[in-house]
C-alpha positions as CSV (number, residue, x, y, z in Angstrom):
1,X,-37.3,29.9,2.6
2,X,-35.1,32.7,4.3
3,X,-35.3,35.5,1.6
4,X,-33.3,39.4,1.1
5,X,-35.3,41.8,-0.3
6,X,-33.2,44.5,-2.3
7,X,-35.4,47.8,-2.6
8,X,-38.4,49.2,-0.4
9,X,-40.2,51.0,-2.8
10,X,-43.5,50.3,-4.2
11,X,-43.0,47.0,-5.4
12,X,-40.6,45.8,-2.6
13,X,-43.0,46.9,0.6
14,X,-45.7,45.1,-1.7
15,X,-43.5,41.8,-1.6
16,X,-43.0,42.2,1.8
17,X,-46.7,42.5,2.9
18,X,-47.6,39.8,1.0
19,X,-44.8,37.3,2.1
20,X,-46.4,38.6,5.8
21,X,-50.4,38.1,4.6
22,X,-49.1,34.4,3.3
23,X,-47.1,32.5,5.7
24,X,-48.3,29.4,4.4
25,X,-46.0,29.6,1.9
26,X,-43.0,29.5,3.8
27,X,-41.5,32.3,2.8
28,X,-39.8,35.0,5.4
29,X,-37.8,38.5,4.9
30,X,-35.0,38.2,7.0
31,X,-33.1,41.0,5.0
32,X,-33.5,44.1,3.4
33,X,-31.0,46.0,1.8
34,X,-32.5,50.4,2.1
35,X,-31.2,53.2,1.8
36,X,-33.4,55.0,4.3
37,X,-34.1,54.2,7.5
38,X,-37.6,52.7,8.0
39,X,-38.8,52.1,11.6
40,X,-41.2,49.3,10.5
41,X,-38.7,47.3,9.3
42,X,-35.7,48.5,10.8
43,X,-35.0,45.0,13.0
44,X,-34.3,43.4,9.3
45,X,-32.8,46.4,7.2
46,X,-29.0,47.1,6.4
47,X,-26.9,48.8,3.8
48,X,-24.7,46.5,3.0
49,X,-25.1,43.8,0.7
50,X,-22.3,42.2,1.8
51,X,-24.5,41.2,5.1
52,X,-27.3,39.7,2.2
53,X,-24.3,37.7,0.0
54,X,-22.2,36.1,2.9
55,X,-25.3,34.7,5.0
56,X,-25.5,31.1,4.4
57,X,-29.4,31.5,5.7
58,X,-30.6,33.5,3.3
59,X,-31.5,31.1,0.1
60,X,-33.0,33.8,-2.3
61,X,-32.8,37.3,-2.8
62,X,-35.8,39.4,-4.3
63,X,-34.6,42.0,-6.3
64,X,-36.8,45.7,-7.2
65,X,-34.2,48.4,-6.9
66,X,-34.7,48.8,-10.8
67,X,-31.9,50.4,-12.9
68,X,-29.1,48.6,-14.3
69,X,-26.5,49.4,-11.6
70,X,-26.1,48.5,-8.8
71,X,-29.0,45.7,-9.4
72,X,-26.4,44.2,-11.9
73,X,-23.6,43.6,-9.7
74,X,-25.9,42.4,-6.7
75,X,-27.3,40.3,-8.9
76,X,-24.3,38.7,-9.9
77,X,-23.1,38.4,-6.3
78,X,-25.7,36.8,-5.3
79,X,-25.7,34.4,-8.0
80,X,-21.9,33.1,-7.7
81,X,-23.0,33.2,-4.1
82,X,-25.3,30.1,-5.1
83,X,-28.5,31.9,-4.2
84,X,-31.7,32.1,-6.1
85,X,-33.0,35.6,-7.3
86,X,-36.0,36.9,-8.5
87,X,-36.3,40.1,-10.1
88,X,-38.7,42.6,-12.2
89,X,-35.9,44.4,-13.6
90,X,-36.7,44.0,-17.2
91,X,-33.2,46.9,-18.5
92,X,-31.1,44.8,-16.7
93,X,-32.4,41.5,-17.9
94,X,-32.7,43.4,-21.1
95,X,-28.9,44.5,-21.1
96,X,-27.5,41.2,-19.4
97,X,-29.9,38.0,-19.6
98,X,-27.4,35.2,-21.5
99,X,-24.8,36.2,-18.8
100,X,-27.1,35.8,-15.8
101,X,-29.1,32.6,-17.0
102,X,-25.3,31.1,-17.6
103,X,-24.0,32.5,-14.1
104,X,-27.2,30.9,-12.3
105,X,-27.0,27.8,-14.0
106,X,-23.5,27.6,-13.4
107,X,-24.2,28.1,-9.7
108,X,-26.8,25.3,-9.5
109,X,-29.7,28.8,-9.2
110,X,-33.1,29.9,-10.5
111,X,-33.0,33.0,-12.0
112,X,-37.2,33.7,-12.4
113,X,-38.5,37.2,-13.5
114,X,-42.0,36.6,-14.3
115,X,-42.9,40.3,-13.0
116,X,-40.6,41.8,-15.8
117,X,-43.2,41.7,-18.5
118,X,-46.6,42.3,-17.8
119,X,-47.0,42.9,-14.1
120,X,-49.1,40.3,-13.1
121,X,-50.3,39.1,-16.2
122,X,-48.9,35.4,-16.1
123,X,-47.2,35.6,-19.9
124,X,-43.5,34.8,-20.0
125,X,-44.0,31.6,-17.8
126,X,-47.1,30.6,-20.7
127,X,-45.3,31.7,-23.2
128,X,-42.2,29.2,-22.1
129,X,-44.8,26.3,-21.7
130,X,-46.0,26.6,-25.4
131,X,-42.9,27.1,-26.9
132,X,-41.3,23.9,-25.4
133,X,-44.4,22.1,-27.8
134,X,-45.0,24.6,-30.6
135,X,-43.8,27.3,-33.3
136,X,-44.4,30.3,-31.8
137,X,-45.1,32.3,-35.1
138,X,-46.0,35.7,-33.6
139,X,-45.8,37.9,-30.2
140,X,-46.5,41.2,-29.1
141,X,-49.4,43.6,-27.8
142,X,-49.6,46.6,-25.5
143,X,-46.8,46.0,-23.0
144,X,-46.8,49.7,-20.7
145,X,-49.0,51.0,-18.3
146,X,-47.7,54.4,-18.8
147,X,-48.4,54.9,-22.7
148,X,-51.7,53.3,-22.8
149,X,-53.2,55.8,-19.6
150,X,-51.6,58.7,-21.6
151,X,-53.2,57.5,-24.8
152,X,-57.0,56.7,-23.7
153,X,-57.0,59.9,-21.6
154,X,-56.2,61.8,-24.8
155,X,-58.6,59.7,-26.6
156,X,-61.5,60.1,-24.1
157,X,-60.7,63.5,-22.8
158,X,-59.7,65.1,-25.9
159,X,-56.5,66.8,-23.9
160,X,-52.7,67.2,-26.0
161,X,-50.0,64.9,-24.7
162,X,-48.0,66.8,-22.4
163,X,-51.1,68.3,-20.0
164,X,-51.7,63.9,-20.3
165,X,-48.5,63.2,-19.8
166,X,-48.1,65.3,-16.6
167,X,-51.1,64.0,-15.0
168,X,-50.0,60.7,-15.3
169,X,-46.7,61.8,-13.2
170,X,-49.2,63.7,-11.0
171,X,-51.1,59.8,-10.6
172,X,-47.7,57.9,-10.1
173,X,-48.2,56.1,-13.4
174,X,-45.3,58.1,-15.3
175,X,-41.6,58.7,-13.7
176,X,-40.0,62.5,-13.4
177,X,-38.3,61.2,-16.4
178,X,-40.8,59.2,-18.7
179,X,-38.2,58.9,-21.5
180,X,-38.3,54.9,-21.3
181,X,-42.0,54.7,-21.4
182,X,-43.0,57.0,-24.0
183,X,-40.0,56.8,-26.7
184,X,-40.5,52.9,-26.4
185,X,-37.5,52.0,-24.7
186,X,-39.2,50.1,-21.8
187,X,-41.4,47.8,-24.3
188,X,-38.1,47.4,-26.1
189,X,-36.5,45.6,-22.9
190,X,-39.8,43.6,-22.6
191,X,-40.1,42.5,-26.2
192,X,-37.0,41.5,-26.4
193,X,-37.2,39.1,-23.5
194,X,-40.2,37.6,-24.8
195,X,-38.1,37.1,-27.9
196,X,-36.1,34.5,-26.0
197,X,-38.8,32.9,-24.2
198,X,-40.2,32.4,-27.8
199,X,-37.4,32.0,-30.0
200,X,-35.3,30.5,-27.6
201,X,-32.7,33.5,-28.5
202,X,-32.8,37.3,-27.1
203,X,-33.3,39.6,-29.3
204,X,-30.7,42.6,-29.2
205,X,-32.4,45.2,-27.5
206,X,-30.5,48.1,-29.5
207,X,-31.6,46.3,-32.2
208,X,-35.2,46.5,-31.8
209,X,-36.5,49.7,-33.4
210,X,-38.7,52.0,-31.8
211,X,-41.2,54.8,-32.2
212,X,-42.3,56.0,-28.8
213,X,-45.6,58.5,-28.3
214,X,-43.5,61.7,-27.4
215,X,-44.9,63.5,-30.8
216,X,-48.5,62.5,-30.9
217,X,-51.1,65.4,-30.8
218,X,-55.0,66.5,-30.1
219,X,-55.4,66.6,-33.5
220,X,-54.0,63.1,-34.2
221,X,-56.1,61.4,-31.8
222,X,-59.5,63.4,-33.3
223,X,-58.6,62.3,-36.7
224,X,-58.0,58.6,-35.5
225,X,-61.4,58.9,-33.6
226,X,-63.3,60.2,-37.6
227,X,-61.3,56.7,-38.9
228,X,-62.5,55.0,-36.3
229,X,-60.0,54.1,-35.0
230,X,-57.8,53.7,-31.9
231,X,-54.1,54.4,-30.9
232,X,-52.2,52.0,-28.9
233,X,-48.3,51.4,-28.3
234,X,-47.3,47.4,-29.2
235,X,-44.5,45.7,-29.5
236,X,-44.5,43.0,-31.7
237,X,-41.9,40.4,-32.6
238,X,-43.0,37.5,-35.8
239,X,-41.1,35.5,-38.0
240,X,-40.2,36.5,-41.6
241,X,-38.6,34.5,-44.6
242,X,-35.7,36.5,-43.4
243,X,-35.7,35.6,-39.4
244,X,-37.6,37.6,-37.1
245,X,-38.2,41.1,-37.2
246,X,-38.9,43.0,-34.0
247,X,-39.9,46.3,-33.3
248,X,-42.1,48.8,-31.4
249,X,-44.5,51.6,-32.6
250,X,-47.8,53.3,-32.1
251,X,-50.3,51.3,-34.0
252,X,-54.3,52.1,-35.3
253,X,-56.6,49.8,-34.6
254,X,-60.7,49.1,-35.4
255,X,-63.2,49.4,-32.9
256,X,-63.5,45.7,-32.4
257,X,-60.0,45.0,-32.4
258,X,-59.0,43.7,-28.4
259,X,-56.6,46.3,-28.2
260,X,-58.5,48.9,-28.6
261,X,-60.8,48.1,-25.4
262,X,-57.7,47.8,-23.4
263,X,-57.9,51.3,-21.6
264,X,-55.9,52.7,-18.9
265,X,-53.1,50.9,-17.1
266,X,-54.4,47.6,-18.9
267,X,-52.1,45.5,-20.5
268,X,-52.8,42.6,-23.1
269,X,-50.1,40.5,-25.1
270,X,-50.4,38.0,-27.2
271,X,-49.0,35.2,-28.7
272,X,-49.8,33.0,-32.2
273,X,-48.6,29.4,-33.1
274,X,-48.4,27.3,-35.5
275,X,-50.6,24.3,-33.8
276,X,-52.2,26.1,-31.1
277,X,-53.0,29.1,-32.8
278,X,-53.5,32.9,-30.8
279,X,-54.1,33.2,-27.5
280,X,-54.6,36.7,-25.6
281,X,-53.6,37.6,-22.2
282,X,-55.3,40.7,-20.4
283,X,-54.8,42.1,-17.1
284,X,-52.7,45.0,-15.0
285,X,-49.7,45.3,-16.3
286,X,-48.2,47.5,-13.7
287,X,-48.4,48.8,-10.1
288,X,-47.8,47.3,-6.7
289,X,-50.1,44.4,-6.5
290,X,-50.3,42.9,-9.5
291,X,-46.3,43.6,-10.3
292,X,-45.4,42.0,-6.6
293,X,-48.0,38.9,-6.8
294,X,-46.1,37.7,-9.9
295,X,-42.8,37.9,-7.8
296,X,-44.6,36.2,-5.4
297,X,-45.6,33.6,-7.6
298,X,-41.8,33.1,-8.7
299,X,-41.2,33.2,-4.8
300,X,-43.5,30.1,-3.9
301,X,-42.0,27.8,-7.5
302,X,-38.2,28.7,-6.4
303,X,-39.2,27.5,-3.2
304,X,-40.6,24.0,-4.6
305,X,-37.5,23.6,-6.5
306,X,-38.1,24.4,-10.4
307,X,-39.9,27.1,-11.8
308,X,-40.5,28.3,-15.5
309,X,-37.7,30.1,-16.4
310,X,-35.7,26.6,-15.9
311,X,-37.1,25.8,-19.5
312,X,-35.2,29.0,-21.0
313,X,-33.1,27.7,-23.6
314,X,-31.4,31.5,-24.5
315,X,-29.4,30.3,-27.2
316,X,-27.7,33.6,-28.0
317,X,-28.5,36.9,-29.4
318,X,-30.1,37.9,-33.0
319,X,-30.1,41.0,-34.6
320,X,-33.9,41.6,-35.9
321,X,-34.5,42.5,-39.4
322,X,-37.5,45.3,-39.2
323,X,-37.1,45.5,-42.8
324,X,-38.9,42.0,-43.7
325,X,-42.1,43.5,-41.8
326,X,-44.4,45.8,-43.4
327,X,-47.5,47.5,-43.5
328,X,-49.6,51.0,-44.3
329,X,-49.1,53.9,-42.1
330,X,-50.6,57.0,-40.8
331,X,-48.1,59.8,-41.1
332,X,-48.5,63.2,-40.1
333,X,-44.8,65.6,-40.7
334,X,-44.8,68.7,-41.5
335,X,-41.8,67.8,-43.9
336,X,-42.4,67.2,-47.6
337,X,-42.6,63.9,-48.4
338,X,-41.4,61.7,-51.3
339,X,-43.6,61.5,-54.4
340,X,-45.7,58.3,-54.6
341,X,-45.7,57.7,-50.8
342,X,-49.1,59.0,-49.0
343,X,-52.6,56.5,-51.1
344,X,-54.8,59.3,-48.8
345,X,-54.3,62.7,-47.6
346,X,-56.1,63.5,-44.3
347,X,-55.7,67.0,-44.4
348,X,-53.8,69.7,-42.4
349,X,-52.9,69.5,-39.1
350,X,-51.7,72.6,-36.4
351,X,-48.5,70.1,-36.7
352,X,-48.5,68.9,-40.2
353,X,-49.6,67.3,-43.0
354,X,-51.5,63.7,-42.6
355,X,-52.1,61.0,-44.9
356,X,-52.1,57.4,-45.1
357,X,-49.2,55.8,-46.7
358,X,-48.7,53.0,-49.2
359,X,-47.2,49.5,-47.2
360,X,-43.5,50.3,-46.1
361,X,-41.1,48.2,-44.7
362,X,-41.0,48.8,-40.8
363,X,-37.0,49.8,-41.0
364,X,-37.7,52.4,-43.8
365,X,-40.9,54.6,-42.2
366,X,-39.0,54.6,-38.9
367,X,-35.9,56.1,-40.6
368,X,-38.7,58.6,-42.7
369,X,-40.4,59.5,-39.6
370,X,-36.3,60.2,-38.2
371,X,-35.2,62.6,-40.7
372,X,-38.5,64.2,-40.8
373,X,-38.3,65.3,-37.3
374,X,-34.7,66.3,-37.9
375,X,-36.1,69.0,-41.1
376,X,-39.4,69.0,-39.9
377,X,-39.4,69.7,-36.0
378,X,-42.5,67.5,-35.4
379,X,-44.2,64.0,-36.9
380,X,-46.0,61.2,-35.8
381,X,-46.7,58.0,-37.0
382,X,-48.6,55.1,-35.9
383,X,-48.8,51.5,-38.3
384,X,-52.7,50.4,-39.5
385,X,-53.2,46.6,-38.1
């Protein structure tokens, strides 16, 4: 299967040396759309897509640019083009998913993305399987790379975010710009996706809300550690009386809890069903290898003719209700808060006031934690499990 490869970066020249390691599998690089010039693949490189769209040879194109634009439009292209694609670009699938399923199926395409949550963990083409037979009840888990280095580094090292932070941009594991990975936004994309693989509709992403890590301190972590207790980012999507709510945040969990043994780049979603009950899925959840053998994977099923993303039934869009989900919190402002709301004060903090507070709805503490940082100038809070 003659394939275009959009993007050379980490992920792409990890595609490419595994499509060259596996020639079993019948799959070749014939194109590659770079903006650099590249002597080791120079003999297959261009510039312009339109050399990729109007080549009858090339069956599927790969892409890992990233972004929304210009991924989007290629995307498209390619698509109406009657090509297969494969992709990792969870924003734009995020952003754009019901059109592109429609456009591929339209086009007699797969559209297959299993790298676009989890890396190489294998969960949106399980989680597709067991819905086809089963009530998914509830999804979610720790979903970034990024966020869970920053958080067991502070939690085994004892260092404040930002000195963490900026050694995981110094390791690769965090962009110039982290704002997607620590304020939630990239587990957003990815837990929204899941939604449709679950639900069989996509949750709206803008929808979803979020409370990133970007406020979390020292002193946080130290009193989570005298609780016993462990910090993690999860996004988590279950079904309420009223629908589904959705929604990320920073959450405290015991000891023996399998998120809390999850360390570094790990990753580990899971999902719970009605008949089958929960199943776990651990593994890398980023990086070069495990992020290009899942589009690998994809690679060798589009090549055979079906893969799992056929079974995607993406039957529109919902708007989750964070409201119907609740749960105790640890909050730690240094804005006064209303009467009746903290069952135990933790003490001061350099940063605030902490406490544990009674069971809130999801929707309301995120909106608390909001306009305390608006009077406030600094709070955190993570959800107990």
């Amino acid at each position: 299967m003659k394939t275009a490869l959009l993007g050379y970066g980490v992920v792409g020249s990890g595609v490419h040396t595994l499509t060259k390691a596996q020639p079993e599998h019948g799959v070749t690089i014939a194109r590659m759309l770079v903006r650099r010039d590249i002597e080791a693949i120079r003999a297959i490189a261009t510039r312009d897509f339109n050399e990729i769209v109007s080549d009858p040879s090339i069956e599927t194109v790969v892409e890992v640019m990233g972004g929304e634009e210009p991924a989007l439009s290629y995307v498209k292209a390619a698509l109406r083009a009657k090509k297969n694609v494969v992709t990792a670009n969870k924003l734009m699938l995020s952003l754009h998913y019901a059109e592109l399923i429609s456009l591929a199926r339209e086009n007699g395409a797969h559209l297959a993305f299993s790298a676009a949550v989890g890396g190489g963990i294998p969960w949106l083409t399980n989680l597709l399987r067991v819905a086809r037979v089963d009530s998914v009840e509830s999804l979610g888990g720790i979903m970034n790379g990024t966020t869970n280095f920053i958080l067991t580094a502070m939690q085994q090292g004892g260092a404040d975010f930002a000195e963490t932070l900026a050694e995981a941009q110094r390791l690769g594991y965090a962009e110039a710009d982290p704002t997607a990975d620590i304020d939630g936004l990239d587990v957003r994309a990815k837990l929204a996706l899941s939604c449709d693989a679950a639900f069989s509709q996509m949750a709206d992403a803008a929808a979803v809300p979020a409370l990133g890590i970007r406020h979390i301190t020292a002193a946080d972590v130290a009193l989570f550690r005298q609780l016993g207790l462990t910090c993690r980012l999860i996004g988590k999507a279950e079904r309420t009386e009223a629908g589904v709510a959705a929604y990320v945040e920073p959450t405290l969990f015991a000891a023996d809890a399998p998120e809390a043994g999850v360390n570094g780049t790990g990753n580990v979603i899971s999902f719970r069903c009605t008949g089958l009950g929960a199943q776990s899925f651990f593994g890398l959840g980023a990086g070069q290898s495990p992020t290009a053998s899942a589009v690998m994977q994809d690679l060798i099923d589009t090549s055979a003719g079906t893969t799992a993303f056929d079974l995607a039934r993406c039957n529109g869009a919902f708007i989750p209700d964070a409201s119907s989900a609740r749960h105790a919190y640890y909050l730690r402002t240094a804005a006064a808060l209303p009467v009746g709301l903290a069952v135990r004060p933790l003490g001061k903090t350099p940063a605030g006031n902490a406490c544990i507070t009674k069971p809130l709805p999801v929707s309301a503490l995120h909106a608390l934690v909001q306009d305390c940082l608006a009077v406030g100038g600094s709070a955190f809070a993570a959800g107990l499990a």
